[in-house]
C-alpha positions in Angstrom: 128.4 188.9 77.4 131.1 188.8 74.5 132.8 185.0 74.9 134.9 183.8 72.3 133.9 180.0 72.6 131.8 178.5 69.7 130.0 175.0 70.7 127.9 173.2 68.2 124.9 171.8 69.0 121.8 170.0 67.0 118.2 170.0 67.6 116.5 166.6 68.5 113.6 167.1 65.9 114.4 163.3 65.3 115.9 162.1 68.5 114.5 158.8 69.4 115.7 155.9 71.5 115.4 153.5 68.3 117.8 150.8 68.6 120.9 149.7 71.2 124.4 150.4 70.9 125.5 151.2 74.6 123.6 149.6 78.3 122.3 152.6 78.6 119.6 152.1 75.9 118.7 148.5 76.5 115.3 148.8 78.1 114.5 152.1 76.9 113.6 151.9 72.9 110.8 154.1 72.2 110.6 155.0 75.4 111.8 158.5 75.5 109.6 161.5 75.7 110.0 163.8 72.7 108.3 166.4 74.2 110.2 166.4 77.1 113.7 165.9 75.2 113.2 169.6 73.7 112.1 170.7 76.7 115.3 169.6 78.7 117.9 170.3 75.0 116.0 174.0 75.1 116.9 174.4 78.8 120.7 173.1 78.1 121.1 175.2 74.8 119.7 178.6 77.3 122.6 178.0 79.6 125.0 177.5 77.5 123.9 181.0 75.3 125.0 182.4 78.5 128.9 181.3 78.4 129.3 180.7 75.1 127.9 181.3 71.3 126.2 178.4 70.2 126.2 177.3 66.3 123.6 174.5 65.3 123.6 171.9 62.5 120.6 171.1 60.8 119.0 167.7 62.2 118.7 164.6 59.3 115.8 162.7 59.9 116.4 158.9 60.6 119.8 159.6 62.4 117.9 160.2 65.6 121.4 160.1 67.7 122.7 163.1 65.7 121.6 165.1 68.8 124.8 164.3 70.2 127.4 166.3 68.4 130.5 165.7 70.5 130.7 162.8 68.4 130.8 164.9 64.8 134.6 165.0 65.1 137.7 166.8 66.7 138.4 170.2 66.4 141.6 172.1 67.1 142.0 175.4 65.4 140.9 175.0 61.8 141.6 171.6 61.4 138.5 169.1 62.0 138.9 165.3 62.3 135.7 163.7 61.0 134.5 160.9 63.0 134.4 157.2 61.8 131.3 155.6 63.9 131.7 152.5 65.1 128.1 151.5 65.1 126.8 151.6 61.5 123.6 153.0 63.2 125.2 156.2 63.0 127.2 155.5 60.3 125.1 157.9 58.2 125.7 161.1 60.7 129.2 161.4 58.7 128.7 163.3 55.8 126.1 165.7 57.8 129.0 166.8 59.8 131.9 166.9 56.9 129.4 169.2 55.2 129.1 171.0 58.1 132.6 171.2 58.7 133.6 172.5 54.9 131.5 174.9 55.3 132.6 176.7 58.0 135.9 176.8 56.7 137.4 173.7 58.7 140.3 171.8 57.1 138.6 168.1 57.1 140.8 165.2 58.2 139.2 161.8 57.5 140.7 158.5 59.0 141.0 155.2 57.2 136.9 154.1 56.8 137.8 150.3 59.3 139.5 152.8 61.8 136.8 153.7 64.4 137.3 157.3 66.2 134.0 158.9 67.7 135.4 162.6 67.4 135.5 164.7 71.2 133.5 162.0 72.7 136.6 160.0 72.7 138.8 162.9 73.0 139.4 165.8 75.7 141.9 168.3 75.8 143.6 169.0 78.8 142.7 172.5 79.8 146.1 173.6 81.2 149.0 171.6 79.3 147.0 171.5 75.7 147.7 167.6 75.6 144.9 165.7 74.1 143.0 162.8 76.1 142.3 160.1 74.2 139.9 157.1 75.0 140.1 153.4 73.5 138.4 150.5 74.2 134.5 150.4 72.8 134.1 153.0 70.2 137.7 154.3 69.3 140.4 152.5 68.2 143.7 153.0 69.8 145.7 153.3 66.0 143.2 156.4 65.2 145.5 158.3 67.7 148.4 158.1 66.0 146.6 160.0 62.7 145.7 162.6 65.6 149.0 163.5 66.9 150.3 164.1 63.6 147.0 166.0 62.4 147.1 168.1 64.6 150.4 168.4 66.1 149.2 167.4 70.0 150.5 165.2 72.7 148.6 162.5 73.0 147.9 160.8 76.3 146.1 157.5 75.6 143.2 156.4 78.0 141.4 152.7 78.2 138.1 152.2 79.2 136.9 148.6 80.5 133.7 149.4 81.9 131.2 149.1 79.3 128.6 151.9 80.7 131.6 154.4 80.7 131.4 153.2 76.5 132.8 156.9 76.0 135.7 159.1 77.2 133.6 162.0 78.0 131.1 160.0 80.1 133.6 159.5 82.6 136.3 162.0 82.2 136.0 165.9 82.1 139.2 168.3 82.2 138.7 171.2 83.8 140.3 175.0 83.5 143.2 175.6 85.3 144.0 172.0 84.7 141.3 170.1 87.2 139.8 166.8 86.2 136.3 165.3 87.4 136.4 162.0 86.7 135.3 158.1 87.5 138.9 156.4 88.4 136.9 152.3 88.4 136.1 152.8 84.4 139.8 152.7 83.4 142.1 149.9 83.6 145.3 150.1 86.1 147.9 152.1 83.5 145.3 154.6 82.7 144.7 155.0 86.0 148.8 155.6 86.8 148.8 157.8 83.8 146.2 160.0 85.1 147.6 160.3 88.6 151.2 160.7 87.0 149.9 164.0 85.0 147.2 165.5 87.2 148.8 166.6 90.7 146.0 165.3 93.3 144.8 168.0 94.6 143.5 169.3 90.8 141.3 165.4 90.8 137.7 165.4 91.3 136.8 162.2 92.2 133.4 161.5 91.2 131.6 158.7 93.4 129.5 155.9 91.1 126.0 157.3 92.4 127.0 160.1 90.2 129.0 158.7 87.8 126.2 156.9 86.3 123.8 160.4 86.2 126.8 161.8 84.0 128.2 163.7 86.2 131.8 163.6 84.4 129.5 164.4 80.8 129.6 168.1 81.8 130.4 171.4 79.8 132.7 173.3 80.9 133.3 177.2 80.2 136.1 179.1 82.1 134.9 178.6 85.8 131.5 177.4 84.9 130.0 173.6 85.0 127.4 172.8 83.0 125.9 169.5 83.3 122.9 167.0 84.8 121.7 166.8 88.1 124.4 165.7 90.6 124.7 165.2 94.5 125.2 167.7 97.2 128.6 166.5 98.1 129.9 167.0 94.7 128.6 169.9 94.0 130.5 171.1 96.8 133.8 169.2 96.4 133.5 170.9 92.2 132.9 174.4 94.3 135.3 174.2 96.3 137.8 174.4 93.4 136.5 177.4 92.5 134.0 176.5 89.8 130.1 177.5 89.4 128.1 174.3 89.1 125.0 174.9 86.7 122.6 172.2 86.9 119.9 170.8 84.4 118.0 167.8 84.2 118.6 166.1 80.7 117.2 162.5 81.9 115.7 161.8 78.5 118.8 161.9 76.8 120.3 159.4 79.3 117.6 156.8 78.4 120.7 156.7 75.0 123.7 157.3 77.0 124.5 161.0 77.0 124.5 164.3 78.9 125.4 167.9 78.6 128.8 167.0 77.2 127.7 164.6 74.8 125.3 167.1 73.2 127.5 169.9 72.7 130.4 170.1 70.5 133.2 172.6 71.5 134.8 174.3 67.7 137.5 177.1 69.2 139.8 175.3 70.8 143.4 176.7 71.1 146.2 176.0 69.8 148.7 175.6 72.4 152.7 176.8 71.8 153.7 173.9 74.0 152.1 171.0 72.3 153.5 169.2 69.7 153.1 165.2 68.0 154.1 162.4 69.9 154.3 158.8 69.1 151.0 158.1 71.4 150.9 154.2 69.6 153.3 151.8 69.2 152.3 149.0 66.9 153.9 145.9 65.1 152.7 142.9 63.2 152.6 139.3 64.5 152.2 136.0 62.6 150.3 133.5 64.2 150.1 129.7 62.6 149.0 126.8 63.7 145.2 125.3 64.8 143.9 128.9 65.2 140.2 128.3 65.4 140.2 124.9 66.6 142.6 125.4 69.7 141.4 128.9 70.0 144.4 130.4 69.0 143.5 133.1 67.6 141.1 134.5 70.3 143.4 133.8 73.0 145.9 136.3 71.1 143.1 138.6 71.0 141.8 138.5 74.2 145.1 138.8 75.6 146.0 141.6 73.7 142.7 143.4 75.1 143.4 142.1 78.4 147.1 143.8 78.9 145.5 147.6 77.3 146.1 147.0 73.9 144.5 147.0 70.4 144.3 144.5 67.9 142.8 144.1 63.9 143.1 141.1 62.0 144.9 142.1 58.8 144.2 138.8 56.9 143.6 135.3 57.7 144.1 132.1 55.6 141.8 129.0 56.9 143.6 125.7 56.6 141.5 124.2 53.9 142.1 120.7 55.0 141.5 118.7 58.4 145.4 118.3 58.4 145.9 122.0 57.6 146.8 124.9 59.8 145.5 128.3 59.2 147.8 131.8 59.5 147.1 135.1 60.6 148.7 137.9 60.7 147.2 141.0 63.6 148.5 144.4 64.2 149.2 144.9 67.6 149.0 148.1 69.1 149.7 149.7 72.5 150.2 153.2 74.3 153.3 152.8 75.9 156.5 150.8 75.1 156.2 149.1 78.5 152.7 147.8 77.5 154.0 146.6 74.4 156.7 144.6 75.5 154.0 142.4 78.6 151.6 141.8 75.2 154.4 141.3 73.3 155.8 138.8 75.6 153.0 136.6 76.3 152.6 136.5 73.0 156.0 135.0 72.1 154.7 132.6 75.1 152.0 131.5 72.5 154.3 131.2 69.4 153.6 134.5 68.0 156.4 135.5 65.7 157.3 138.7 63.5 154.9 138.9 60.4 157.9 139.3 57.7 161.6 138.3 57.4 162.0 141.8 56.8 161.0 143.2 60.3 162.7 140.7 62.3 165.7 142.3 64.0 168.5 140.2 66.4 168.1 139.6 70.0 169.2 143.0 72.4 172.1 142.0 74.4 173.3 143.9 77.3 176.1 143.0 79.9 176.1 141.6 83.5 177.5 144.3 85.7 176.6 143.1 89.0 177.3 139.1 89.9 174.2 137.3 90.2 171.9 140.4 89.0 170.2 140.9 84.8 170.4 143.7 83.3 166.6 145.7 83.7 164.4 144.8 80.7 165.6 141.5 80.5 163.8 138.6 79.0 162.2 136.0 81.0 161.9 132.6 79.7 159.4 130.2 79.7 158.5 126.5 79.6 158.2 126.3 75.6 161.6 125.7 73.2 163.0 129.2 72.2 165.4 130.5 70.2 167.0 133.6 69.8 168.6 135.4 66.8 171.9 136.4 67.0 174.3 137.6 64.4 171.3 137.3 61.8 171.0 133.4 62.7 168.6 131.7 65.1 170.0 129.5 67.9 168.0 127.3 70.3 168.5 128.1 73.6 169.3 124.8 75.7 168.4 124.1 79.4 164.8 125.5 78.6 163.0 126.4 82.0 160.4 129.3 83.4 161.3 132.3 85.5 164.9 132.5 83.4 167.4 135.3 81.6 168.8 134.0 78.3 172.7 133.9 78.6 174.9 134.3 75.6 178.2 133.1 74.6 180.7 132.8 72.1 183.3 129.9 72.1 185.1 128.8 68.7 183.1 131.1 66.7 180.3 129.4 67.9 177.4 131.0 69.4 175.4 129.7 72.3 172.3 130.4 74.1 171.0 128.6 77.3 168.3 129.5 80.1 170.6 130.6 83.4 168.9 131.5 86.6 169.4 134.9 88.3 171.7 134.2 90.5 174.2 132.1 88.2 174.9 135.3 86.1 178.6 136.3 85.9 179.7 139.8 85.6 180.8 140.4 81.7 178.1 137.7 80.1 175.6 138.9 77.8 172.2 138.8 78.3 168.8 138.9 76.3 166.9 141.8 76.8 163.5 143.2 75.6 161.2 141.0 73.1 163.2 141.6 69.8 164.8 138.5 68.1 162.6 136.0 70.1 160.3 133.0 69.1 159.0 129.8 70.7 157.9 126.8 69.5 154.5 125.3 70.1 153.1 122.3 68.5 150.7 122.7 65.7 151.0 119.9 64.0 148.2 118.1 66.0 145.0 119.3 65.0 142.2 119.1 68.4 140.1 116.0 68.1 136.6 115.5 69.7 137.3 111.8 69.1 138.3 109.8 72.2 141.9 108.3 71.6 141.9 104.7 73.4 144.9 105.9 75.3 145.9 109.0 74.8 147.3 111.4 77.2 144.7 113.5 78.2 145.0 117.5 77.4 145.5 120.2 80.3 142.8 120.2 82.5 141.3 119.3 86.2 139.5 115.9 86.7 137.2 115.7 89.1 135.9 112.8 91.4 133.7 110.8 88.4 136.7 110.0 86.2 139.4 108.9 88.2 139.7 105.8 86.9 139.5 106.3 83.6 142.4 109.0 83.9 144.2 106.3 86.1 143.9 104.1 83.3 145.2 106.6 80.8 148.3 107.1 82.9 148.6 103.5 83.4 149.0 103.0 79.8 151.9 106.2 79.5 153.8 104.6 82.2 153.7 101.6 81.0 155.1 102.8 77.4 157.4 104.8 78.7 159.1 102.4 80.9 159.1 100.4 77.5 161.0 102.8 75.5 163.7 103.1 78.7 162.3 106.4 79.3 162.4 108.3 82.5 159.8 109.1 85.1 159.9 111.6 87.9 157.8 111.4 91.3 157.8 114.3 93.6 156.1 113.9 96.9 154.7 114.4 100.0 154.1 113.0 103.2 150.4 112.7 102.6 151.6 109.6 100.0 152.5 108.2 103.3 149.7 109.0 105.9 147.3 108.1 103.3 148.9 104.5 102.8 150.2 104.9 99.4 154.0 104.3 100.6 153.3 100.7 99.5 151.8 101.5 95.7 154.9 103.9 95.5 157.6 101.6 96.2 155.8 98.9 93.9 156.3 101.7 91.1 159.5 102.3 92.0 160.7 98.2 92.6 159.2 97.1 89.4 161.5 100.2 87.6 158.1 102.5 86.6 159.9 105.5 88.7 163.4 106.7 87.9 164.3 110.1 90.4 162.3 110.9 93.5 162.1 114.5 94.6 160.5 115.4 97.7 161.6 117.5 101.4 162.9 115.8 104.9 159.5 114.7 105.6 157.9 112.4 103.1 161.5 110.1 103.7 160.6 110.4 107.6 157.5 109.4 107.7 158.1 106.5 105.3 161.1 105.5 107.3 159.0 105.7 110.6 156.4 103.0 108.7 158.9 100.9 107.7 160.5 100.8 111.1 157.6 101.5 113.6 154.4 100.8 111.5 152.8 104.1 112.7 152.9 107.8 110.4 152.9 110.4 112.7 152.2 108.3 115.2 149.2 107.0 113.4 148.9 103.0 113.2 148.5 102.5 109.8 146.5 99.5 109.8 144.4 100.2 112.7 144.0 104.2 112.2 143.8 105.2 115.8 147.2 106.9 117.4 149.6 104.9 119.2 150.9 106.1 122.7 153.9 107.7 122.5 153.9 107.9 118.9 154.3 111.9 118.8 157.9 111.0 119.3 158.3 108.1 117.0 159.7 110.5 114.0 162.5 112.0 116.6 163.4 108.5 117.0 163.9 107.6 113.1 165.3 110.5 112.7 167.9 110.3 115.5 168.3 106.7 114.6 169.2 107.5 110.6 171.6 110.2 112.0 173.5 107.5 113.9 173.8 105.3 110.4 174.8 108.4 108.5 172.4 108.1 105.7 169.7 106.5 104.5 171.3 103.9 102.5 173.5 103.2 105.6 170.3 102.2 107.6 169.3 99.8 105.0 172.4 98.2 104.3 172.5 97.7 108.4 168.9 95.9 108.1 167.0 98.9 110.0 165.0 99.7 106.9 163.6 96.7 105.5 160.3 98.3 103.5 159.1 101.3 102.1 159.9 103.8 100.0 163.0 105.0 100.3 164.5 101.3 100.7 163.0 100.6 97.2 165.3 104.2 95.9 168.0 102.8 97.9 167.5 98.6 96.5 167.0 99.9 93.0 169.9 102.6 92.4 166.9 105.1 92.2 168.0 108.7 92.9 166.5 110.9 95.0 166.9 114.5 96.4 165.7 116.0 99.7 165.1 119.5 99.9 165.2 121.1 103.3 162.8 123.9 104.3 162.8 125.7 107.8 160.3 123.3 109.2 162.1 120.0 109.5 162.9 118.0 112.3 166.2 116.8 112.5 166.8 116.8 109.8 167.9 113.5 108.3 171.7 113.1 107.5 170.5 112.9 103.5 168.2 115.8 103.4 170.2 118.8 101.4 169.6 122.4 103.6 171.1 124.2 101.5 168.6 125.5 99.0 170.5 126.4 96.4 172.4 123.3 95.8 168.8 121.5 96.7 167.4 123.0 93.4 170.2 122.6 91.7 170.3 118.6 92.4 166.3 118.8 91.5 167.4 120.3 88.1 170.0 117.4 87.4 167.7 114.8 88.3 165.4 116.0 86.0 166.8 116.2 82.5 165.8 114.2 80.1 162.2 113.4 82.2 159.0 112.0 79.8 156.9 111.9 83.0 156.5 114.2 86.3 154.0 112.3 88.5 152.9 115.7 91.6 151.7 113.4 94.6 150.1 115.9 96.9 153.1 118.4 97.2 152.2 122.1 95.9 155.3 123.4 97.1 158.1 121.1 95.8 155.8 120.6 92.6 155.7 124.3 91.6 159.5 124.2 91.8 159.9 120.9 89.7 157.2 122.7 87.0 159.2 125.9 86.6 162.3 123.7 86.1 160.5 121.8 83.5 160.0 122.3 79.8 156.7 121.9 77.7 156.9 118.5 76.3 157.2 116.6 79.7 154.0 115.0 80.6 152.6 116.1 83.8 149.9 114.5 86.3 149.5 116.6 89.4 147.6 114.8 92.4 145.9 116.1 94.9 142.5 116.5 97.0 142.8 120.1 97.0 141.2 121.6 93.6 143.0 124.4 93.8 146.3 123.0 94.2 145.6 121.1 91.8 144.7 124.1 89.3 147.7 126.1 90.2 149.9 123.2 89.3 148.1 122.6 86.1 147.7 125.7 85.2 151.2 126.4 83.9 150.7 126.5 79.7 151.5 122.7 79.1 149.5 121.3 77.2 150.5 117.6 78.1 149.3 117.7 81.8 146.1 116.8 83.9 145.0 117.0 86.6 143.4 114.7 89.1 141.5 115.7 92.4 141.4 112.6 94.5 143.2 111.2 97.8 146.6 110.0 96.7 146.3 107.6 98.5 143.4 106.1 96.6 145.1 107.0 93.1 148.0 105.2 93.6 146.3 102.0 94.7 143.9 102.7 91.5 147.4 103.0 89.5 148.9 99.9 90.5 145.7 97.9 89.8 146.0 99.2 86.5 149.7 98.6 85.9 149.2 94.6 86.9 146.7 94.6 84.5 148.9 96.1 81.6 151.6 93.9 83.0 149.3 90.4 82.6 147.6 91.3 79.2 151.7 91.9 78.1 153.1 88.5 79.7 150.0 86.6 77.8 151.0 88.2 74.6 154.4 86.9 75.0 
């Protein structure tokens, strides 16, 4: 039969499993059958004489892997795109294929030599639309797919692989004629996945389960209604026929010892030029500048693995090692994505971690667009975190005040003066300007501090989770910081909750507070409850807390306090009328501390003093909190993640708690001046205390 399609394909005189590049040829170096890999390649290249007419380049020996010619380059038309190997193991195939190419009177393109592209096995046409599939992640980078588009005039529809066996597009991925798609959905990340679906209507998707996926069944050739490829299932070979294809099967188990299949050995060299295809912009890429400890802190492979992480590409354009221990180091990385939207999540996570625009000449002002709606941003708008930013306005920089997570940045203008602060959602007016996108943004991290393996007598320890063994000697640590801070009439915040009580640390906690360690207390209805009921009743929940055992009657003991503080009319009322003698909240009340109660559905009562309406609750937290050098988190997860999102990087943080993964969570919030510390409050706070008497004597002897 008379079929206009053309596929290359090479002989395996030389092919040999000789080294590994991809998990499909660990375990199998020089294990292959030679013999039995031209038997099975002999087979294949019959099949195929059937559909199609096949050309062959000559084998070169010691390039054993040269067998797999999807990987010479990417054809469309005339034009050829020469591949740039990844793995200098195959390095050498190159100019066997550009000769090839020249030849046969193929117009060459050749990418940058650091730009990795493995040809058509990272690169599928779509058989219906003419677009151009292309895969990133292990052998192709995602810039080469820019050159692509405007090479040969295709849409480009950029695909990420993250499961290493899958190393190749064409491994997992097949388009089919009439515009169906076999494929392996697990061996792309989630926006790949979306893509896919977006542009391939369901019922035209093949899904290939793993027990096939990892015979090759998506490494198939395909030829108008025919499928040629390796041995697959039953099932699938009757899902594929139900579409209307012809499945052709032939073992090629030798050449999956290196990681490729009927796909990977052919090369298809007449594809069509479609009318409706034309260049995209498949990339988007800009340059960041990164300073600071790089390779101490880790800097510099957080930024990568992040930028890997959220679908993106990164290259290291140059890097300048701080030569000195009191040095930083700079980098600057091209960042690349395939959509704007992906962009702007790397982008913005990487402002988080001080990244900034790599010249003066690229950096544009801040994208303001208008509140339309009370109380609602405009889409795209920028959400702040717990680091000082700053945005550029009017070609200047200004520093946005009120600095918090979870935020828009609100602009004004008043006396020719420009200002920028962090307002919550639902404070937005109609008419105010708003920051939106990543343009004209920049944080400021700390760098001047250089990471030390050297143990600093009393230095506040960096982020991280304590566990049982060193207690004490992070007690002492934050000892010593509460003890300087009261010092330098600084401020210190507790937030807390009524496990400080039932675990009999109401009395440590009121010594903080009486001898002026604590300055605002933030906590709900119950931690003042259950204090109160101690102070009046001696039980917590109807616990006797100096026995332990429960009192009779004492289920109802917390009704009574609280019906008892409701007849005073506040908290301070009861202690000025002699009903609260001890305890916690006497100690706020004695000492002119603040504090705030925030309601929540669950409270009892509640008590005259506890604020129910949520709003003004956070916004009383956020007033009583500026200006903190200390939060101390005493076994509350709930009101703690609300004081850390109102918080901004700088403020020392210790977060309390038995639970190690509340204690994570709360610790786990970019600060890196916060620990910490899995213990019973209870126990921490009498540890504290001991500590702070002992600072307290050393100080009074010095005196």
């Amino acid at each position: 039969m008379t079929n206009p399609t053309r596929i290359l394909m090479c002989a395996p005189d030389y092919y040999e499993v000789d080294y590994v590049i991809n998990p499909w040829m660990e375990g199998n170096v020089h294990k292959s059958s030679q013999a039995t890999a031209i038997e099975q390649w002999q087979a294949l290249h019959q099949i195929i004489k059937e559909y199609a007419t096949v050309d062959l380049v000559p084998p070169a020996q010691g390039w054993p892997d040269m067998v797999f010619t999807a990987n010479a380059g990417l054809v469309l038309g005339q034009k050829a795109i020469l591949s740039r190997f990844y793995h200098p193991e195959r390095q050498g195939e190159e100019p066997y294929f550009k000769q090839w190419f020249a030849e046969n009177g193929f117009q060459v393109y050749e990418l940058p030599q650091d730009l990795p592209f493995e040809g058509a096995g990272d690169a599928l046409f779509d058989r219906d639309s003419g677009a151009l599939w292309a895969g990133y992640g292990f052998r192709s980078e995602l810039d080469s797919h820019a050159y692509i588009a405007q090479w040969l005039d295709v849409e480009v529809l950029s695909l990420r692989l993250i499961d290493p066996r899958f190393y190749h597009l064409d491994t997992c991925f097949c388009p089919l004629s009439g515009g169906y798609l076999l494929y392996y959905p697990p061996a792309f990340d989630t926006y790949s996945n979306a893509l896919i679906e977006r542009r391939i209507p369901a019922e035209k998707r093949i899904i290939v389960p793993e027990p096939d996926a990892v015979n090759f069944a998506c490494n198939a050739v395909n030829v108008d209604d025919v499928i040629i490829m390796n041995k697959i299932s039953p099932e699938l070979e009757t899902a594929i026929a139900t579409k209307g294809f012809q499945v052709r099967q032939t073992s090629l188990t030798e050449f999956l010892k290196a990681g490729g299949a009927a796909k990977c050995l052919t090369l298809k060299t007449t594809e069509p030029i479609q009318e409706t295809a034309q260049a995209n912009a498949p990339v988007d890429s800009r340059i960041i500048h990164l300073e600071g400890h790089l390779l101490d802190a880790g800097i510099l492979n957080q930024a990568l693995d992040l930028i890997n992480e959220q679908g993106g590409s990164a290259k290291v354009l140059n890097f300048n090692l701080g030569i000195e221990r009191k040095n930083t180091s700079s980098a600057n990385v091209r960042v690349s994505a395939p959509s704007p939207t992906t962009m702007e999540d790397i982008m913005s996570a990487l402002i988080e971690m001080g990244a900034i625009s790599a010249s003066a000449e690229d950096v544009q002002d801040a994208h303001l667009e208008t509140v339309k709606q009370m109380g609602v941003a405009p889409d795209d708008f920028y959400v702040t975190n717990i680091y000082p930013t700053e945005v550029r306005i009017k070609g200047q920089w200004i520093q946005v005040m009120h600095q918090r997570m979870d935020g828009a940045i609100a602009i004004s203008e008043i006396n020719g003066t420009i200002h920028a602060r962090c307002r919550l959602l639902r404070d937005l007016q109609v008419g105010e300007k708003v920051v939106v996108g990543i343009d004209g943004i920049r944080t400021n991290h700390k760098t001047t501090a250089r990471p030390s393996a050297e143990k600093q007598e009393f230095s506040f320890m960096g982020a991280g989770v304590s566990s049982e063994r060193r207690v004490e000697l992070v007690v002492e640590q934050i000892a010593w910081e509460l003890h300087k801070i009261r010092a330098q009439g600084g401020k210190v915040a507790v937030t807390a909750g009524p496990v400080v009580i039932h675990t009999g640390g109401a009395q440590h906690l009121a010594s903080l507070i009486r001898q002026g360690y604590v300055h605002t207390l933030l906590g709900g209805n119950a931690i003042a409850v259950h204090d109160i009921e101690q102070s009046m009743m001696g039980t917590s929940l109807g616990v006797d807390m100096n026995k332990g055992v429960p009192v009779r009657g004492g289920h109802r003991h917390h009704l009574k306090v609280i019906n008892t503080i409701r007849r005073c009319g506040s908290i301070a009322n009861a202690v000025a009328q002699g009903l609260i003698t001890k305890g916690v909240m006497y100690e706020c009340v004695q000492n002119n501390v603040p504090f705030c109660l925030a309601g929540s559905i669950r409270d009892d009562g509640p008590l005259p003093d506890t604020e129910m309406d949520l709003i003004r609750a956070q916004e009383e937290y956020a007033r009583l909190l500026e200006g903190t050098n200390m939060v101390l988190m005493l076994s509350t997860m709930l009101h703690s993640i609300g004081v850390g999102n109102m918080t901004p990087a700088g403020v020392k943080m210790v977060c309390v708690d038995i639970n190690p993964a509340v204690v994570t969570k709360l610790s786990d919030r970019g600060s890196v001046e916060s620990v910490g510390v899995v213990t019973d409050v209870g126990l921490f706070l009498s540890l504290l205390m001991r500590q702070l008497d002992r600072l307290n004597q050393k100080a009074a002897m010095t005196v």
